[in-house]
N, C-alpha and C positions, 0 to 999 in steps of 0.2 A: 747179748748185744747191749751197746750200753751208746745212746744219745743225747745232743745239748742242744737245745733250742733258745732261740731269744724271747725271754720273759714276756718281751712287749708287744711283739710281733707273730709271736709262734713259728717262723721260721728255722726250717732244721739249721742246726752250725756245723757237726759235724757224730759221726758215728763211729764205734768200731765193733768190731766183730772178732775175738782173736781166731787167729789163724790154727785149728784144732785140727786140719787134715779133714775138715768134714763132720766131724763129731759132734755131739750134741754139747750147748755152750749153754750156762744161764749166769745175769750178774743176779743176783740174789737180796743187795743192798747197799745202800752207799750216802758218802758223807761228801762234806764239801769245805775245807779248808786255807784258807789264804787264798795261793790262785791253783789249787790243785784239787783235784775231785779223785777219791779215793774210791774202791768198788769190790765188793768180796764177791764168790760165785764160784762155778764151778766150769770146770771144763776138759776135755776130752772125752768125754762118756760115752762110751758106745755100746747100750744097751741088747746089740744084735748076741752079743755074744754071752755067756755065762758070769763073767766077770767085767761089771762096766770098766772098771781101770780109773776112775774121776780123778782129776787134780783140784784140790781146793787153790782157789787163787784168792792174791790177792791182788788188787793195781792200782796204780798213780797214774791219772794224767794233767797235762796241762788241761787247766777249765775252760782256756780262752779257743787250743787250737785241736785239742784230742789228742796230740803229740802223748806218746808212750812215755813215763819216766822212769818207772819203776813194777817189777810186778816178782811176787813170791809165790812159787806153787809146789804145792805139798800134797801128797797123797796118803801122808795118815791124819792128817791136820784137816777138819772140816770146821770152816768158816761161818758160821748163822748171822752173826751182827756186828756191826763199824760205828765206833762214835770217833771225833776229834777231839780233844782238850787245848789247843793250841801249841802242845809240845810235843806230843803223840800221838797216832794214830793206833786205838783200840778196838783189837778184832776179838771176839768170844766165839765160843763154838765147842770142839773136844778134839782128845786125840787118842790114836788110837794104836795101841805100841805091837811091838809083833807077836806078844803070844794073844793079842785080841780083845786083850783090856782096856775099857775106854776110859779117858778122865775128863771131867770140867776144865776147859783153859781158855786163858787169857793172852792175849799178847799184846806188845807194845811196842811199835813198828818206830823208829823215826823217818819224818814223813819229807824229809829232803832224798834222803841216802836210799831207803827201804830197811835199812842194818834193823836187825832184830835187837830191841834195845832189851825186851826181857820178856818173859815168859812165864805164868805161873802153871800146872797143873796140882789140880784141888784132887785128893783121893777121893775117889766116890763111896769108899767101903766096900765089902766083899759082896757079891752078887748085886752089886747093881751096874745097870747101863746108865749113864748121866754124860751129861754134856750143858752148856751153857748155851743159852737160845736170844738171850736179851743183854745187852750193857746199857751203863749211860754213866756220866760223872756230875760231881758237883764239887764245886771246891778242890779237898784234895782228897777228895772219896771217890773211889769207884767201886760201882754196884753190879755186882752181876745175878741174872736169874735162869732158870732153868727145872727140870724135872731129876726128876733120880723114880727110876722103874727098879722092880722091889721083885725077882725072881722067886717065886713062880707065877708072885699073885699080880703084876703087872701093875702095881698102884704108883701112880702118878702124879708130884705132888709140887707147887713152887718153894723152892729155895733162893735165899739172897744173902751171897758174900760180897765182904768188903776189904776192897787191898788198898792198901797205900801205891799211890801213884808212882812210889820212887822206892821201890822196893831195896836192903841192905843187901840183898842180893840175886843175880839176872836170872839162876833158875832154883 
């Protein structure tokens, strides 16, 4: 569920709730860009059964009325953290391909359209699970952090890569 309140007043403005059929919804974290409020998370989950089924989302609304603009939802894609740059909207987290190997990625949304403007997955090396948990930028640096777990012995540890924000090429 994701709400906007007036700064000054604390009065609710507006809320939403995506429409999952019931299912278990969480926005997880979110950014705030021009007049748009960006929001990662999760949703459809329906824990009753063996297989939750999750779709990582992601969404655009207008900041002023909650109006939907845009929203991308992936189910091997799991979304952790949202920064903006003023040109991009960056989502980190991992993904997770179909023989069930996961990777550290990045992506790089434009934040009019929702168009996937580009994508990195970082190899985590053989036997680890890794995924990216934190972004931020600066400049023309983007940083990302995260763990890499080290089979059998589970050791957990921060790493920080840096991409160029306009990468020579989208994947």
């Amino acid at each position: 569920m994701v709400r906007a309140y007036d700064a000054r007043t604390g009065t609710l403005l507006w809320t939403d709730r995506p429409d999952d059929g019931g299912l278990w919804s969480s926005a997880m974290a979110l950014t705030a860009s021009g007049d748009k409020l960006f929001v990662i998370g999760q949703t459809g989950c329906d824990f009753s059964s063996g297989t939750p089924g999750c779709q990582s989302a992601v969404r655009a609304y207008d900041a002023q009325t909650g109006a939907l603009a845009w929203q991308d939802l992936d189910s091997a894609f799991s979304a952790a953290d949202i920064v903006a740059d003023g040109e991009s909207i960056i989502v980190a987290g991992s993904h997770t391909d179909a023989s069930g190997a996961v990777a550290p990625t990045i992506r790089a949304y434009d934040p009019d359209t929702g168009a996937l403007a580009w994508e990195n997955r970082a190899d985590p090396g053989a036997g680890r699970i890794s995924g990216y948990s934190h972004v931020t930028v600066n400049g023309n640096g983007l940083f990302a952090g995260g763990s890499l777990s080290e089979a059998p012995l589970f050791i957990t540890r921060l790493y920080v890569r840096a991409l160029s924000l306009r990468p020579s090429s989208s994947r």
